[in-house]
MIDOSE-1310 file (N, C-alpha, C; in nm, 2 decimals, decimal comma, always signed):
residues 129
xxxx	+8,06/+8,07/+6,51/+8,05/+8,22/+6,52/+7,92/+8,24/+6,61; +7,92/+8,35/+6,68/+7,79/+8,36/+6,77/+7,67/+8,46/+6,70; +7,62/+8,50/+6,79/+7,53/+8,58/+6,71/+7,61/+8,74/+6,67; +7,51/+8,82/+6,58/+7,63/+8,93/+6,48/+7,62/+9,03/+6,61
xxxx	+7,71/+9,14/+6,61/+7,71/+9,20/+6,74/+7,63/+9,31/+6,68; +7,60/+9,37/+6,77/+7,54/+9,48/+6,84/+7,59/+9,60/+6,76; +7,58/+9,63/+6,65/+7,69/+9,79/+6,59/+7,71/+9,88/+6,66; +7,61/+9,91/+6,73/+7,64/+10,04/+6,85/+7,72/+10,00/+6,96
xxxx	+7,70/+9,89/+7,02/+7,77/+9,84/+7,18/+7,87/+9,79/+7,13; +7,91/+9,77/+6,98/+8,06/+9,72/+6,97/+8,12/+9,86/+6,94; +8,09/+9,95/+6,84/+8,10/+10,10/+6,82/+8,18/+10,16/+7,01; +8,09/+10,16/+7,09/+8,10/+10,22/+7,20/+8,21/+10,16/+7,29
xxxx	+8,23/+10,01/+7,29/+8,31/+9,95/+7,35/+8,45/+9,94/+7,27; +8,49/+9,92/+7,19/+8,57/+9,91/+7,06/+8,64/+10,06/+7,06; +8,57/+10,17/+7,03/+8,65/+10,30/+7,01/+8,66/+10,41/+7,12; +8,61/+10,41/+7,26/+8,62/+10,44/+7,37/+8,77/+10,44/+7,39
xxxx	+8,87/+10,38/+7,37/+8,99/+10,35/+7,41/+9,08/+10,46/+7,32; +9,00/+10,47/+7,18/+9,08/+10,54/+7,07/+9,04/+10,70/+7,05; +8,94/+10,73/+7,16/+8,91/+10,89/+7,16/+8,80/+10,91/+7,09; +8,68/+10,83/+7,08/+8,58/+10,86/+7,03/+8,45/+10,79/+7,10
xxxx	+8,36/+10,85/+7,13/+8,27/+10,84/+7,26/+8,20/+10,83/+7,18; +8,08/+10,75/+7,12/+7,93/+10,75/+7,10/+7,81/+10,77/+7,20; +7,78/+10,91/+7,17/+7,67/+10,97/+7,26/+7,60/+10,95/+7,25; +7,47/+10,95/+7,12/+7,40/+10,91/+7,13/+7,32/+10,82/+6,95
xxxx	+7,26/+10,75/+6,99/+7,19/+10,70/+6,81/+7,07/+10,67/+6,83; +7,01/+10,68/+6,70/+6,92/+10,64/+6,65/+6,88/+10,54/+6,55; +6,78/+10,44/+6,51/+6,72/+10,36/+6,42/+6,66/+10,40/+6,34; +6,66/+10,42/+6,23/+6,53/+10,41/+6,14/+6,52/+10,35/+5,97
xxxx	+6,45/+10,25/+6,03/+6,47/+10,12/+5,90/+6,58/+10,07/+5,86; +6,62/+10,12/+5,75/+6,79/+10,01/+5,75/+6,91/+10,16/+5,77; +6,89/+10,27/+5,87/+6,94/+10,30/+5,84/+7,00/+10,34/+6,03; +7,13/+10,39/+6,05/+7,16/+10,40/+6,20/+7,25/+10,57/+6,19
xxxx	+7,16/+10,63/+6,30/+7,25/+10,76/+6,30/+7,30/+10,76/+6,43; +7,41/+10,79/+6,43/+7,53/+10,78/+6,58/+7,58/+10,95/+6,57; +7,60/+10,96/+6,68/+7,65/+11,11/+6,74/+7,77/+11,09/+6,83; +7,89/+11,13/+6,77/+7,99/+11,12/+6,87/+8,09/+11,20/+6,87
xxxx	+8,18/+11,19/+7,02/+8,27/+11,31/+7,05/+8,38/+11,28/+7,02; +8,48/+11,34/+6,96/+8,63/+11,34/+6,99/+8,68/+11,45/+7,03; +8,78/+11,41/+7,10/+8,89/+11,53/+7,10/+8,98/+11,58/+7,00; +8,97/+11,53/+6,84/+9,03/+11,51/+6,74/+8,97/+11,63/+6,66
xxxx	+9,08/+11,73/+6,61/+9,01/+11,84/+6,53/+8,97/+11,81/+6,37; +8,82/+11,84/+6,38/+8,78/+11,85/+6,22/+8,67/+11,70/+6,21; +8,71/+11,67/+6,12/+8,67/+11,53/+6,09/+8,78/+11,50/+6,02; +8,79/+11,37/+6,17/+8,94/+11,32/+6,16/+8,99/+11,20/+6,06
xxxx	+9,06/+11,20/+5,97/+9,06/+11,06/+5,91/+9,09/+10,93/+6,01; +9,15/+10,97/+6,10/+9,22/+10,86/+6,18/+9,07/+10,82/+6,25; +9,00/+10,89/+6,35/+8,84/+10,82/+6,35/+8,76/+10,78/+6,27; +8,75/+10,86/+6,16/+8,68/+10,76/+6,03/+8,75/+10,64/+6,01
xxxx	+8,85/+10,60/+6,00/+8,92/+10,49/+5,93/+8,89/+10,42/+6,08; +8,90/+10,42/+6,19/+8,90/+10,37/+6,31/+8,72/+10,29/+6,30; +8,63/+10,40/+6,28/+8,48/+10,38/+6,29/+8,50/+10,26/+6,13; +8,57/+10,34/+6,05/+8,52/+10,18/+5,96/+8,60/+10,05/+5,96
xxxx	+8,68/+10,08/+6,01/+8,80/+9,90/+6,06/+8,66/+9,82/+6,16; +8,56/+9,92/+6,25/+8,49/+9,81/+6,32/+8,36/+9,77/+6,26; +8,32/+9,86/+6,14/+8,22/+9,82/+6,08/+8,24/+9,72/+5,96; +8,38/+9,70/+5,91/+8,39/+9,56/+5,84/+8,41/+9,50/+5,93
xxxx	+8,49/+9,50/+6,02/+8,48/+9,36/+6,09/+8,42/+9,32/+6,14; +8,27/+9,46/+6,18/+8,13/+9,37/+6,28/+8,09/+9,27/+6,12; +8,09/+9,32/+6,03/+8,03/+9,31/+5,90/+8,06/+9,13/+5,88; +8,17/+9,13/+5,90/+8,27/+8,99/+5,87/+8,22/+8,90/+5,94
xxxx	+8,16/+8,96/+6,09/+8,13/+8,88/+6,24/+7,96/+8,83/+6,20; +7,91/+8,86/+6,13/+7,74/+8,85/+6,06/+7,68/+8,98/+6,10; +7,71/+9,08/+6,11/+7,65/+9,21/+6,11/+7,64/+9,19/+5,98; +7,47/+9,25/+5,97/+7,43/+9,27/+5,83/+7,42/+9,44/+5,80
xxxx	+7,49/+9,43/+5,75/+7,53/+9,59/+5,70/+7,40/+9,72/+5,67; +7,40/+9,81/+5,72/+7,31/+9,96/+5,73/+7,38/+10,09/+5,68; +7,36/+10,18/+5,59/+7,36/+10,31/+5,59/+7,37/+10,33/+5,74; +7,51/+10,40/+5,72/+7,54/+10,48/+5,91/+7,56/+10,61/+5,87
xxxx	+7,48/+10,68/+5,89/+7,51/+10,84/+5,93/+7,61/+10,86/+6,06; +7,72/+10,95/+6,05/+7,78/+10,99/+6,15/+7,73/+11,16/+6,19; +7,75/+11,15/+6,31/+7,78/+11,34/+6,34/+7,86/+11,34/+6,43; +7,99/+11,40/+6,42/+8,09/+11,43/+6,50/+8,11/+11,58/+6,56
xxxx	+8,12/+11,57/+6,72/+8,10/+11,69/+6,79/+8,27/+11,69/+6,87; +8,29/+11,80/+6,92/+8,45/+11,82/+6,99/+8,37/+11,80/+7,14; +8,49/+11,81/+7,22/+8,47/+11,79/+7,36/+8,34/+11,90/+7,43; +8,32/+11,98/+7,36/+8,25/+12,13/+7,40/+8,09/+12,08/+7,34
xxxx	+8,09/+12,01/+7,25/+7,98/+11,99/+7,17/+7,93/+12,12/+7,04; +8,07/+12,13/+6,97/+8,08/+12,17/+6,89/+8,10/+12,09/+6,76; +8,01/+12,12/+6,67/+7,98/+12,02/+6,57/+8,07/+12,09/+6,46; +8,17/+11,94/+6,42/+8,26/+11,93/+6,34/+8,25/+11,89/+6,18
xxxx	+8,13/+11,82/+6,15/+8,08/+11,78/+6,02/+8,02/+11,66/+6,07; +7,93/+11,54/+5,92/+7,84/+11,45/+5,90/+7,94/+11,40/+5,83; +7,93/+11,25/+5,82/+7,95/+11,15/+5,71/+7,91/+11,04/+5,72; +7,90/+10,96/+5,65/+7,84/+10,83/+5,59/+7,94/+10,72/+5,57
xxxx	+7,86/+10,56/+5,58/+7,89/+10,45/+5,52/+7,81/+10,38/+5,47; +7,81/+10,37/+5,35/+7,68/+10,30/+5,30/+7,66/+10,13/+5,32; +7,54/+10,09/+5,35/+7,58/+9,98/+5,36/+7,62/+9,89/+5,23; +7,59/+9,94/+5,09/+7,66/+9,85/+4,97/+7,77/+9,83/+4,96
xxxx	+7,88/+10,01/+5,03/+8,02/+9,99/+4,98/+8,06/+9,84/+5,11; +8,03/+9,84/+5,21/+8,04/+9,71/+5,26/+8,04/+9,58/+5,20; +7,91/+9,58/+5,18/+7,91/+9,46/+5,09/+7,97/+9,44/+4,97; +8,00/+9,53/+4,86/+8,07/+9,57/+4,80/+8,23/+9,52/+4,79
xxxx	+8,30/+9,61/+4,93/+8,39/+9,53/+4,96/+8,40/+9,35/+5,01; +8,35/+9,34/+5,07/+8,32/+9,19/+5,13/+8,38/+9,13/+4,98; +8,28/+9,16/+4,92/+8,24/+9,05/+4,76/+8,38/+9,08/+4,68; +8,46/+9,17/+4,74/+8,55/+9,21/+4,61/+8,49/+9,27/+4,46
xxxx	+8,45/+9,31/+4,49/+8,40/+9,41/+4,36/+8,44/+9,62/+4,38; +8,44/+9,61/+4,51/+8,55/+9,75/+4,48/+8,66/+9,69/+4,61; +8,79/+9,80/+4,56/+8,90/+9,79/+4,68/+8,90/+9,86/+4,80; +9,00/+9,82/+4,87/+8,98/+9,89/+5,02/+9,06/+10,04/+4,98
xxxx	+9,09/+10,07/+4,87/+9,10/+10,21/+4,81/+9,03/+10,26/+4,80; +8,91/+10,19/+4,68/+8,78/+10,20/+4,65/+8,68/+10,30/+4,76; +8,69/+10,18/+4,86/+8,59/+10,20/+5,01/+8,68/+10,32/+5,06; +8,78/+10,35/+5,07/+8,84/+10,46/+5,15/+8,80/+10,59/+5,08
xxxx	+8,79/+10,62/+4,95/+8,77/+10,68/+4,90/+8,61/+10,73/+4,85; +8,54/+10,62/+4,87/+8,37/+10,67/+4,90/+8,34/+10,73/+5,01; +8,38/+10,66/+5,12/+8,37/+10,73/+5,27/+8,45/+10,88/+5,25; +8,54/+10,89/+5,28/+8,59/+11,02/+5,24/+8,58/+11,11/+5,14
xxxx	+8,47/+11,08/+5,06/+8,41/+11,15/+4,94/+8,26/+11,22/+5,03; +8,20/+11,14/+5,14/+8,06/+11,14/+5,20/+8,15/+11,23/+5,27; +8,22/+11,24/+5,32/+8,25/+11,38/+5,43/+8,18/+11,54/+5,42; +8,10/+11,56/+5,52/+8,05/+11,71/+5,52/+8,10/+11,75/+5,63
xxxx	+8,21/+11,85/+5,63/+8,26/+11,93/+5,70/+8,18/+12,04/+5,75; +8,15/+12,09/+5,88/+8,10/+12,24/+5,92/+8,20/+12,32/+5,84; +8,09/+12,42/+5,79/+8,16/+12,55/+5,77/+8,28/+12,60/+5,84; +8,29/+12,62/+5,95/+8,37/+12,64/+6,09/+8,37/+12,61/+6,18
xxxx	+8,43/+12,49/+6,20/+8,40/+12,38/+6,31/+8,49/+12,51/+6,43; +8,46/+12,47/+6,57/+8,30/+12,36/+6,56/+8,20/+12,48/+6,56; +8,12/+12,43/+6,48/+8,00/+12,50/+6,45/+7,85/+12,48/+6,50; +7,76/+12,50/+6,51/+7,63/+12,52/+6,56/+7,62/+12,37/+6,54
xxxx	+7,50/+12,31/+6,62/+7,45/+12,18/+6,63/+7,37/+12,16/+6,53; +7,37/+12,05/+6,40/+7,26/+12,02/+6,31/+7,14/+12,03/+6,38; +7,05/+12,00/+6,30/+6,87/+12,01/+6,32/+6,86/+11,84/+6,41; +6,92/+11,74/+6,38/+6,94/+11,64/+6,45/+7,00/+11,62/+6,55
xxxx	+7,13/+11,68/+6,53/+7,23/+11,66/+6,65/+7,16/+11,77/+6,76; +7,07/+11,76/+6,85/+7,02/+11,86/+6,95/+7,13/+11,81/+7,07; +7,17/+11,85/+7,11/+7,28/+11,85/+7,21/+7,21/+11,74/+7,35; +7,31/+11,61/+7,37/+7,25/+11,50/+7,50/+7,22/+11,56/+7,58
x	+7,14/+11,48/+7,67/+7,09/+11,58/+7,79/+7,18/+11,53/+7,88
C-alpha cells in the first residue's frame, strides 16, 4: 500500500465526474472544512453517500480519519445546508462496532439544511474568489 491519499485531491478528483466540485477547504487541527458545488437540489443524499463511499475508502487506503465539515452551494453559489462526518463514526465503522446503517444514519442525522435553499452564504462559506 502506498502512502494514505490526500482527502481533498482524492475528494476533488474522485467526485468531479459525479457532479460535485470541491471549491474550496480548509485545515484546522484534526479537523477539515470543504466547500462544494452541485448541481443537485438541497442536500443531496446521493452526494452525501457519494462524499462518504470516498471517505471510507481513503480511510481503508491509511487515511487517518478527521471531523469533515461539509458546505454545500448550487451552481449560483447559493447555500444549500452544512453536514458532518466524524472521524469516530469511521473508525467506528472500520472496527465493526456500529453498522453501515448505523454510519448512514449519524451522517444524515448531522444534516443542516438552509432554511430556504439556496440561501445566504454562512459566516464561513464567503463566496471563492
Amino acid at each position: 500500500m502506498g502512502s494514505p491519499p490526500d482527502i481533498v485531491d482524492r475528494l476533488e478528483r474522485h467526485l468531479m465526474s459525479l457532479g460535485v466540485y470541491v471549491e474550496r477547504y480548509a485545515r484546522a487541527d484534526d479537523e477539515i472544512h470543504i466547500e462544494y458545488e452541485t448541481s443537485a437540489a438541497g442536500l443531496s443524499k446521493g452526494d452525501i453517500g457519494n462524499v462518504c463511499s470516498e471517505l471510507r475508502d481513503a480511510h481503508r487506503e491509511g487515511w487517518t480519519p478527521r471531523d469533515c465539515h461539509f458546505w454545500a452551494f448550487d451552481t449560483d453559489w447559493g447555500f444549500h445546508g452544512e453536514w458532518v462526518v466524524e472521524a469516530g463514526w469511521l473508525r467506528a465503522l472500520d472496527r465493526g462496532d456500529i453498522s453501515e446503517t448505523d454510519f448512514s444514519t449519524l451522517v444524515l442525522s448531522a444534516r443542516e439544511p438552509a432554511e430556504e435553499p439556496p440561501a445566504d452564504v454562512p459566516a464561513f462559506g464567503d463566496r471563492p474568489d
